[in-house]
N, C-alpha and C positions, 0 to 999 in steps of 0.2 A: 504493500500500500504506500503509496505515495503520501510525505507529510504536507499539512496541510501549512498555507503560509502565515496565517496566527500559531500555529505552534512554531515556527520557527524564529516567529519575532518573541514568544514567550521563551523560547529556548536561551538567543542571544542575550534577553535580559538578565536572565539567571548566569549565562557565563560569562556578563560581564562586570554583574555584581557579586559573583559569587557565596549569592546570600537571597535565598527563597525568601524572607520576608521584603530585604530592600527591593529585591524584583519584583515582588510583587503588589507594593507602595507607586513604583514608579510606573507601573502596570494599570493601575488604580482599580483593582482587583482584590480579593482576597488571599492568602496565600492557600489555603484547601486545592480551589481548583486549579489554581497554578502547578501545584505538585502533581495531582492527578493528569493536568497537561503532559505534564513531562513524562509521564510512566508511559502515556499512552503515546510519545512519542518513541521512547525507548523500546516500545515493546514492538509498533510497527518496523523499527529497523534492525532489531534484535540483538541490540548492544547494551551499556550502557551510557549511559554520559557523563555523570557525574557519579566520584565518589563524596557519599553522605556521614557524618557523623554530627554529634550533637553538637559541636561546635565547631565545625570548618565543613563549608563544600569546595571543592577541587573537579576542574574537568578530568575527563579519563586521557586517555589517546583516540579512544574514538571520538570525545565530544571536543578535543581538541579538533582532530580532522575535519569535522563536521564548521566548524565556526568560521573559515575562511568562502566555506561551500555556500551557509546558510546566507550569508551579507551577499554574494555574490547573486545568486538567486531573486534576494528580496531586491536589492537595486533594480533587475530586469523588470520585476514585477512593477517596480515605481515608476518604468519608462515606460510601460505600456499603455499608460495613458496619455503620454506627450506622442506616442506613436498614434496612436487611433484618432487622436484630435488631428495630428498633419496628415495622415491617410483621408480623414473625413474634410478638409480644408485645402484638398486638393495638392499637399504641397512635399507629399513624398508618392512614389507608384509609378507607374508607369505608364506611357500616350505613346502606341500606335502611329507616325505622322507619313502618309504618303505624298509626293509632290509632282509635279510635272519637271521636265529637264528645265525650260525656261525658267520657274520657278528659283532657280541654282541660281542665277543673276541678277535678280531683282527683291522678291518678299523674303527670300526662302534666312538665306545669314542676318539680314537683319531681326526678324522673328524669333528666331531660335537664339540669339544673344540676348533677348531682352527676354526670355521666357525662362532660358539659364542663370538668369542672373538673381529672378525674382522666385524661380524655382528650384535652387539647386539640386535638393533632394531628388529629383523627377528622371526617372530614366527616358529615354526620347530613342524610339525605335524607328527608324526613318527608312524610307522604300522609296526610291526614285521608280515612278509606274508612269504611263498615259492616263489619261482622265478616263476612259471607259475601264480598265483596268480596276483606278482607284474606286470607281461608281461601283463595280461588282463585289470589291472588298469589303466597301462600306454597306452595302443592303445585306453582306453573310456576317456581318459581325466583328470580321476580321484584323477591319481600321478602326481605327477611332475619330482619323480624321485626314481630310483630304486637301491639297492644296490644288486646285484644278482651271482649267477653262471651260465655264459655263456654255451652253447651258444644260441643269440634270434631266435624265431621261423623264418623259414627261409620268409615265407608269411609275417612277419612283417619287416624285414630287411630293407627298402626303407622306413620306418614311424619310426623308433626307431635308436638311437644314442647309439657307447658303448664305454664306457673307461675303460681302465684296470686299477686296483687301488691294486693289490695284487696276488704274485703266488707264493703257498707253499706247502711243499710236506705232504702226509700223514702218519699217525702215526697209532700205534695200540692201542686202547685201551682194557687194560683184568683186571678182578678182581685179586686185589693185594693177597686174600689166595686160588689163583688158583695153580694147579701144574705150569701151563707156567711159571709162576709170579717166581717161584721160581727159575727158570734161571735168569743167569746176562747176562747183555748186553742184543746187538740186538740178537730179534729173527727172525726166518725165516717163514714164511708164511705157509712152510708145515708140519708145527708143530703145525697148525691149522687145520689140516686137521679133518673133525667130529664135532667141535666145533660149538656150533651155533653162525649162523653171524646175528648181527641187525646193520639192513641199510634202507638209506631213500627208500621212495618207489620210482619204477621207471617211475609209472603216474606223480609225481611230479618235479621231476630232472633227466631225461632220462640220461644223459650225467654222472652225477655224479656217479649216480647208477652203469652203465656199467662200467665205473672208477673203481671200487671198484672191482667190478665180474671181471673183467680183469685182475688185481691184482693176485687173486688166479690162473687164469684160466693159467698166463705165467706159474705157476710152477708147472703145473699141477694136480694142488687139484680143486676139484670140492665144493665151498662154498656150507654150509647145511643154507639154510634160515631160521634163530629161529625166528623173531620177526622185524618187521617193524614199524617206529616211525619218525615225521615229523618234531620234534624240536631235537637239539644237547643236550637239558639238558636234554630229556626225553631218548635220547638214552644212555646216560650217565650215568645215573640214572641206567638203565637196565644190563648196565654193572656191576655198584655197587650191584646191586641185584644179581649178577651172573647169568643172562641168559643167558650171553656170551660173544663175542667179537666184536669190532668196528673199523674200519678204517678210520679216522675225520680226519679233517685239522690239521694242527700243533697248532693253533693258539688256536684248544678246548682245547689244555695240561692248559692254563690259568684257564679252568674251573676246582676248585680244589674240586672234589669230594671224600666223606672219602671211600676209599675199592676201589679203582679205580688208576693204575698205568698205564702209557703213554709211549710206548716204540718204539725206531726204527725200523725198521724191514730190515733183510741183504739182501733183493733182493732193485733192483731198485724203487724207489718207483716215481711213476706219481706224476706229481703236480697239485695242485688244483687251478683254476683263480675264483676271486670274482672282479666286476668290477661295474661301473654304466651305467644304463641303464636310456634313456628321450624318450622324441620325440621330432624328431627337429624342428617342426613347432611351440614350445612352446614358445611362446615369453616373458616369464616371465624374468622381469631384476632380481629378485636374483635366478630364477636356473643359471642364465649364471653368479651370480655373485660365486655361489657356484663349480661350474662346473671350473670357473678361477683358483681359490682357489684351488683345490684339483690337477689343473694339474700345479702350482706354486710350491705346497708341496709335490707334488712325484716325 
């Protein structure tokens, strides 16, 4: 049988006053049931612990052994309340965080600094996914929370929660010893015209994909599809190869790739939303401490 942790604080009182009645003054208790404590603690571990006589108590060797164990114990027992208060105050545990590659250049380091800082405690399990990806994680349970490009599947919209966290326009990315390259300033889109475009595919971000064809489509150039690629640095990458050209959040101009220049372009250019996606049945106290957090600092 395992002792109970009031016999162990009546245990330490006794071997630290080594005197059943001072122990049990400072107890504020009687001494009767004090001593019966004890028998009934020595008997569950089948030692003794103290030697008794009418005028000295003295620990054994067992009840010696026992006193370094017992304090040790009772301390854990005293933190389990500062533990269960930070578990419930969202400010130890663990958050699930999926993002987009874009996300890596823009929300994603600022967010996680200011969410480290104010949660150190919090472990931060982090999965670089596409947004349909993140969507299917989140509706099994398996995120807690998603950093994505809107917008959620319409069948999900009554199970998934969304916040905007960012809205910026897009750029062009072209190889810097291309002809384009060699104009200054913004370029215009139909001076693209022929050029092959690498864009995300549009099984995995329908919304952004069309985004981008639309792009060409107001000014009447019909985009030539070169190459399709699901991370911003592999598209980026393709650009430095010269396979062609790219239309990325602003936020990719931070990714500084060598042979790769980032320029405006003179027509109106759409903006792009990256925001957080949950579920709102999630009852986790640090998503809702993180979720605080991010609509405190935007």
């Amino acid at each position: 049988m395992i002792p109970e942790l009031r016999q162990l604080r009546y245990f330490l009182s006794v071997a630290e006053e080594l005197h059943f009645g001072r122990a049990a003054r400072r107890l504020h208790m009687t001494q009767p049931p004090l001593s019966q404590a004890i028998q009934a603690l020595e008997s569950q571990l089948g030692a003794p612990l103290f030697e008794r006589s009418r005028r000295s108590v003295a620990l054994t060797a067992a009840g010696r052994a026992l006193v370094p164990e017992a304090r040790r114990l009772l301390l854990q027992a005293e933190g389990l309340k500062s533990v269960v208060q930070r578990a419930a105050a969202g400010e130890s545990g663990r958050l699930s965080l999926g993002f987009v590659s874009s996300a890596d250049y823009s929300v994603l380091p600022q967010s996680l600094r200011e969410f480290r800082t104010a949660y150190p405690g919090v472990q931060l399990d982090l999965q670089e996914a596409t947004s349909d990806v993140q969507v299917d994680l989140l509706a099994s349970g398996k995120l807690d929370l998603g950093i994505l490009i809107p917008p959620l599947p319409d069948k999900l919209k009554s199970e998934l929660d969304y916040l905007p966290l960012l809205t910026e326009p897009l750029v062009l990315a072209l190889a810097e010893n291309s002809k384009l390259a060699q104009q200054q300033g913004k370029i215009s889109l139909t001076q693209c015209a022929g050029l092959p475009l690498i864009i995300f595919p549009r099984r995995l971000a329908p919304a952004f994909h069309d985004q981008i064809l639309g792009c060409f489509r107001d000014t009447g150039v019909t985009p030539l599809i070169g190459q399709e690629a699901i991370q911003m640095q592999t598209i980026i990458g393709l650009v430095s190869a010269g396979m062609g050209i790219a239309l990325v959040p602003q936020s990719v101009s931070n990714l500084k790739r060598p042979g790769v220049e980032y320029r405006a372009f003179r027509e109106a250019s759409p903006l792009m939303e990256i925001g957080l996606a949950w579920r709102r049945d999630n009852p986790s106290p640090v998503l809702a401490a993180f979720l605080e957090l991010m609509q405190k600092t935007r």
